[in-house]
C-alpha positions in Angstrom: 64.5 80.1 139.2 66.8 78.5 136.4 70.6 78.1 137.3 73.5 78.7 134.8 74.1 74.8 133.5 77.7 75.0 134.8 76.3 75.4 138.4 76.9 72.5 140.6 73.4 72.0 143.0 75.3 71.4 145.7 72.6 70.0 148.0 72.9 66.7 147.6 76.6 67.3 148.6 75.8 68.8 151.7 73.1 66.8 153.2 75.8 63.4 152.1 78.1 65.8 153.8 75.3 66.4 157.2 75.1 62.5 157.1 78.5 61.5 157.5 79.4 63.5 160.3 76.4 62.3 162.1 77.5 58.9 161.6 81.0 59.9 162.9 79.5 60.9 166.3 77.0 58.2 166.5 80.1 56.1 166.0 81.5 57.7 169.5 78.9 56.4 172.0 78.7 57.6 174.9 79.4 61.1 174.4 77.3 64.1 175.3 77.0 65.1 171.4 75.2 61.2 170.7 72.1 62.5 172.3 72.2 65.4 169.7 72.2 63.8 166.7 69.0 62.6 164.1 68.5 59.5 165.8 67.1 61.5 168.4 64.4 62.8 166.6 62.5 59.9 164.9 62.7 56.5 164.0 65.5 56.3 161.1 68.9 57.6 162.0 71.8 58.5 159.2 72.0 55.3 157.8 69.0 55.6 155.8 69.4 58.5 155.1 73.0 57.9 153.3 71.3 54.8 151.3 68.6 57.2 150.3 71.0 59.6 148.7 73.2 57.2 147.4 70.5 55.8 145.3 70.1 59.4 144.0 73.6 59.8 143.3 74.0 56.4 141.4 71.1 57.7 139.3 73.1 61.5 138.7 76.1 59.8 137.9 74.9 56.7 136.0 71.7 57.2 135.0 72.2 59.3 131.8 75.5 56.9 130.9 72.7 53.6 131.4 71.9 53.8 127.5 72.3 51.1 125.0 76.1 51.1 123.3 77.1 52.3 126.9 76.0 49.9 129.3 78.8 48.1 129.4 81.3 51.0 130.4 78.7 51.8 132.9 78.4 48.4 134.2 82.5 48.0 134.6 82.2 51.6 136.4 79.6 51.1 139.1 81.5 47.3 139.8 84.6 48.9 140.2 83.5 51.3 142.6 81.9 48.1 144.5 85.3 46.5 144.2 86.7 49.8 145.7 84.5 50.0 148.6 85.3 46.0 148.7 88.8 47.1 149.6 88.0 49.6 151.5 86.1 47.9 153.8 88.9 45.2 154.3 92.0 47.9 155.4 89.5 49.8 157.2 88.6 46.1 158.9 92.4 45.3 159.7 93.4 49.0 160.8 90.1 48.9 163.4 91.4 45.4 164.9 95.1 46.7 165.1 93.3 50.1 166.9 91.5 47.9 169.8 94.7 45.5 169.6 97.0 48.4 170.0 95.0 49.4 173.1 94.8 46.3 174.6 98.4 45.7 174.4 99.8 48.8 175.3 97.4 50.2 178.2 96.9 46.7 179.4 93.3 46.6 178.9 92.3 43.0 177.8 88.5 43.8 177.9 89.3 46.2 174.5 88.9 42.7 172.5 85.9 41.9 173.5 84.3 44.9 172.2 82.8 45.4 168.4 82.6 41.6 167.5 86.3 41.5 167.8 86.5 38.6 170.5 85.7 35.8 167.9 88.9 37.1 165.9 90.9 36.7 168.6 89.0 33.1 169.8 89.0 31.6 166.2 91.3 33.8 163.8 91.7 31.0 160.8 87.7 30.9 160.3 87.0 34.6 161.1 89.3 35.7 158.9 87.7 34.0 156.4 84.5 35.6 157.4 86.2 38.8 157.3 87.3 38.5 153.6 84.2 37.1 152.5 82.1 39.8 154.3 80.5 37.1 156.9 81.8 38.5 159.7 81.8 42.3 160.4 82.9 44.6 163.2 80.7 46.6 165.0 80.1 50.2 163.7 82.1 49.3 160.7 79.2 47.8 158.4 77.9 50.3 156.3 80.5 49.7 152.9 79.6 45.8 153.0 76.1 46.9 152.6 76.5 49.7 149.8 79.5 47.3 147.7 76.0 45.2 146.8 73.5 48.0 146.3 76.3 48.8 143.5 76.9 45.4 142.2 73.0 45.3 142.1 72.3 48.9 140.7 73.1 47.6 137.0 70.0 45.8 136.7 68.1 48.3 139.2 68.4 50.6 136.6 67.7 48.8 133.6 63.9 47.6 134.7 63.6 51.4 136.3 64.5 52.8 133.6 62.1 51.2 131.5 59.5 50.5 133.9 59.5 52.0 137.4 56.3 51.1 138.7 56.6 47.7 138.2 60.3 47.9 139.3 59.7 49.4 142.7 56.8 47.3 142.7 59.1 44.2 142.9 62.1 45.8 145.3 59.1 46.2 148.1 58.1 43.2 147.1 61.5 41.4 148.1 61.8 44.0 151.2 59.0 42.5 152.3 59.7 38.7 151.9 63.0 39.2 153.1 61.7 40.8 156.2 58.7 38.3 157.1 61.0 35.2 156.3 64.5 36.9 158.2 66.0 36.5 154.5 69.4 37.8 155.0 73.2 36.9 154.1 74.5 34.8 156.9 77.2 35.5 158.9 80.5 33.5 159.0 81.3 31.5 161.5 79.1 33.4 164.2 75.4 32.5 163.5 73.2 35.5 162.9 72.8 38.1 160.0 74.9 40.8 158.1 73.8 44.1 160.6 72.3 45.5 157.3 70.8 43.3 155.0 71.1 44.5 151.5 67.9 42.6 150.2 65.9 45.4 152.6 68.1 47.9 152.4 67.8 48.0 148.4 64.0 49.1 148.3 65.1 52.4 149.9 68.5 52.6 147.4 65.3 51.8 144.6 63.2 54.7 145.3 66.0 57.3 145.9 67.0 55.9 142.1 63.6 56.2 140.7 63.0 59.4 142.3 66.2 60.8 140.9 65.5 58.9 137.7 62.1 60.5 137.2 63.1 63.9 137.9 66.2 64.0 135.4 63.3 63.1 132.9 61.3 65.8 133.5 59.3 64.6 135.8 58.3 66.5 139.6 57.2 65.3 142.6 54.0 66.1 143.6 53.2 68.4 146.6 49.9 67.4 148.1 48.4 69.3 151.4 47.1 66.3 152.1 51.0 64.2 151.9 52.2 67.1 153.9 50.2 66.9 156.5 50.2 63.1 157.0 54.1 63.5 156.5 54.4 66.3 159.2 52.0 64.8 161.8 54.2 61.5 161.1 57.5 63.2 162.1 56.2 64.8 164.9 54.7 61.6 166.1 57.9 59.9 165.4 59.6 62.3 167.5 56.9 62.1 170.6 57.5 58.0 170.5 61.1 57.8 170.7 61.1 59.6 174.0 58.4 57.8 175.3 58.3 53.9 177.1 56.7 52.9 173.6 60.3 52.9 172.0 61.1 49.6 173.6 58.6 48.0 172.4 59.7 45.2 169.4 56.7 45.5 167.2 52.6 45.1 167.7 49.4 43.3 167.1 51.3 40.0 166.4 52.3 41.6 162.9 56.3 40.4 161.7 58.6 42.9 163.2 59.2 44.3 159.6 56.0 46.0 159.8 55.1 47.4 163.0 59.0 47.0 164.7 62.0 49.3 164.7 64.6 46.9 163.4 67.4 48.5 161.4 68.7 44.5 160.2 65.4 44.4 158.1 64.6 48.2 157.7 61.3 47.8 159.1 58.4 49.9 157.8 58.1 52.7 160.5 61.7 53.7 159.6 61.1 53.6 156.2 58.4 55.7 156.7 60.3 58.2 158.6 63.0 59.0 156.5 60.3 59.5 153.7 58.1 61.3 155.4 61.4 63.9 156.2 62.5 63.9 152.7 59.2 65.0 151.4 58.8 67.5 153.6 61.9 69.0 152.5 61.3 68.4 149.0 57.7 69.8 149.5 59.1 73.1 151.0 61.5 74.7 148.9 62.6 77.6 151.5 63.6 74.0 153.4 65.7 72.9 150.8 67.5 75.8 149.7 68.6 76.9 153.1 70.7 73.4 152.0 72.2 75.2 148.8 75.3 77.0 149.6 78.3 77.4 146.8 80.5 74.5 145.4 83.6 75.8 147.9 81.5 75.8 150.6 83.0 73.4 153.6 80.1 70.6 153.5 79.7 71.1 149.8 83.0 69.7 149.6 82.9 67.1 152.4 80.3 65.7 150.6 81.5 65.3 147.3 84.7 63.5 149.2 82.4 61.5 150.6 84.6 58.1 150.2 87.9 59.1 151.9 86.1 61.1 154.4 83.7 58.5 155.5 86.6 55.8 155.9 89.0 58.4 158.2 86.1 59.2 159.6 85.6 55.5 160.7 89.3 54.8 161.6 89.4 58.6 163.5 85.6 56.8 165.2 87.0 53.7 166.7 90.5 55.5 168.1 88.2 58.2 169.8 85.9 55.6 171.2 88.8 53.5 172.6 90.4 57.0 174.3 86.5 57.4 175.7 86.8 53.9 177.5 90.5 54.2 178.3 89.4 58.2 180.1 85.6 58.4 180.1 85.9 62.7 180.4 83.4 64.7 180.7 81.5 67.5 178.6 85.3 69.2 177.6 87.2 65.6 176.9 83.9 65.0 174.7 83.4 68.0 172.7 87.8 67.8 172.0 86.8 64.5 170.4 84.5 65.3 168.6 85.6 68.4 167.3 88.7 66.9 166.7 87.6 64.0 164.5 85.1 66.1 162.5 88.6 69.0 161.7 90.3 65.9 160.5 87.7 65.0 158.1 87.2 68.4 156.5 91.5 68.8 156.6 91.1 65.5 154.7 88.0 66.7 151.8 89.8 70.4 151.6 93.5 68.5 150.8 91.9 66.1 148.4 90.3 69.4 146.6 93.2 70.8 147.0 95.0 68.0 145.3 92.7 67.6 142.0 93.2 71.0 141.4 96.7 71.4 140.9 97.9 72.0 137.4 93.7 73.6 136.3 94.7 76.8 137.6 94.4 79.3 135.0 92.7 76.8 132.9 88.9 77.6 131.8 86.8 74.3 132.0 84.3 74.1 128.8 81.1 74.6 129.8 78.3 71.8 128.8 75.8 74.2 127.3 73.8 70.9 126.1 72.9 69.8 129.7 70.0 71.8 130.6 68.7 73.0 133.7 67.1 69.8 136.2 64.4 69.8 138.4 65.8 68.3 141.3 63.6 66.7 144.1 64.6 69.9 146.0 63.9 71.9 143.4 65.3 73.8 139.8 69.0 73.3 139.3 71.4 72.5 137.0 73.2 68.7 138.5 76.0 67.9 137.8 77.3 64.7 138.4 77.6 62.8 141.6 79.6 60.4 142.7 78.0 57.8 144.3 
């Protein structure tokens, strides 16, 4: 079924949206909600799942602007946006250390700076805060933006050689996934030793085939629904599922193979997690009734949560770190836990429905033209007219 070409397909809003807040309570461990979350279920967790469709937004919102006598505009666009996430990153940073400062000041608990990489700050500021600024050193559960600023200062030429030749170009973005994850190819830390927590070199083959996928279906193209895919994709998942709650999930990796291939590492993306979050995308692009139990109206709650996704994912960091340092100050129990968390996750829709809120005023009473160009998109979860996204 066709949608009017003004209709938003809100889907990818909502599972953006569905993302988020699972990062927000995976960002509070310890409570009784953490055991609840996607993590749970398989061997990827939100993060890939955020990359995945933020590869698919770049390609809604740049992909049809990625055309010769426009490339530059869209070059200066998706690099500002980096440089936005850039600062972002850094205030977010600073606010986090002030957080765990504040708490060890004031309630007398030293131990609070020795918690989310914070303790070399305090040991060597002068080098660490130049690690900070040049993204070498990062704070625990703050290292997601870092990440996605160079998936964005990368997706120019991503989509140049996918639009013209996607094979080839995915092709090549496994090819470096790969290299980077047999040879530990990663940006170095600053001054601690070790690697960035994600590595964009890995991370970028999963940005790449959310593009190309995206990419492809703008131009008409569909993905194909195989029984066969479906029930390798299935029996996967469910596997998946049985491992993680079994002694096998401690395991590093198998058969002497490099931990990239048979290991669970989330530095290097290794392949069974990869696999996972694949195998659960298909399956919910390869059953429609699955993905339109996702489509809900562009003033739905998680339709705009999602679309705020910026703002909301950086409160929902800051409003992350305060609730896990009032968990360590007062540990609680199932009441304290689910106050926190539904706490954090009100403030983050207060937060999307008051930025709405605020780009509406003064389009009251004011028709929008409709784009009766743009016709209808097959989507990788089905017919729909998309609109832009932003990344």
């Amino acid at each position: 079924m066709t949608m009017p070409n003004s209709e938003r397909d809100t889907r990818i809003d909502v599972f953006r949206a569905l993302a988020l807040l699972i990062i927000f309570v995976d960002h509070v461990p310890g409570t009784v909600f953490e055991t609840l979350t996607y993590k749970n279920f398989g061997f990827s967790d939100a993060a890939e799942a955020f990359v995945l469709i933020s590869g698919m937004s770049v390609a809604l919102a740049y992909g049809s602007k990625f055309q010769p006598g426009n490339r530059l505009m869209a070059i200066l666009k998706l690099w500002r946006r980096a440089g936005v996430l850039y600062v972002a990153h850094i205030v977010t940073t600073m606010v986090v250390v002030a957080i765990f400062c504040g708490a060890a000041v004031f309630e007398k608990r030293p131990d609070m700076l020795t918690l989310i990489n914070i303790e070399p700050l305090i040991r060597n500021p002068q080098q660490v805060l130049i690690g900070i600024v040049t993204l070498g050193h990062q704070l625990g559960y703050n290292n997601i933006l870092p990440v996605y600023a160079v998936l964005l200062l990368m997706a120019p030429t991503f989509l140049l050689f996918i639009s013209y030749r996607p094979v080839a170009a995915l092709a090549i973005s496994g090819a470096l996934w790969l290299v980077a994850g047999i040879y530990q190819i990663a940006p170095p830390n600053y001054p601690e030793p070790g690697f960035w927590f994600l590595n964009p070199l890995s991370w970028q083959f999963l940005f790449n085939i959310g593009l190309a996928s995206m990419l492809h279906i703008k131009r008409g193209g569909t993905i194909p629904v195989n029984r066969w895919l479906v029930g390798t994709a299935a029996v996967y998942v469910a596997a998946a599922l049985i491992w993680v709650h079994s002694p096998l999930w401690g395991h590093v990796s198998w058969l002497n193979l490099p931990v990239v291939l048979t290991g669970f590492d989330k530095t290097f993306l290794s392949l069974p997690r990869l696999i996972h979050i694949l195998a659960v995308s298909y399956l919910i692009v390869a059953f429609p009734s699955v993905s339109n139990l996702f489509r809900t109206s562009r003033d739905h709650p998680l339709a705009i949560l999602g679309k705020r996704s910026l703002p909301v994912f950086i409160a929902g960091t800051v409003i992350a770190m305060v609730a896990q340092v009032m968990k360590l100050i007062n540990p609680g129990g199932f009441a304290y836990d689910s106050l926190l968390i539904a706490a954090g996750i009100a403030m983050q829709f207060a937060l999307a429905y008051y930025l709405e809120w605020l780009s509406g005023i003064g389009k009251s009473g004011k028709s929008k033209p409709v784009r009766s160009e743009a016709p209808p998109v097959h989507t990788p979860f089905g017919v729909g007219a998309m609109a832009t996204s932003n990344p």
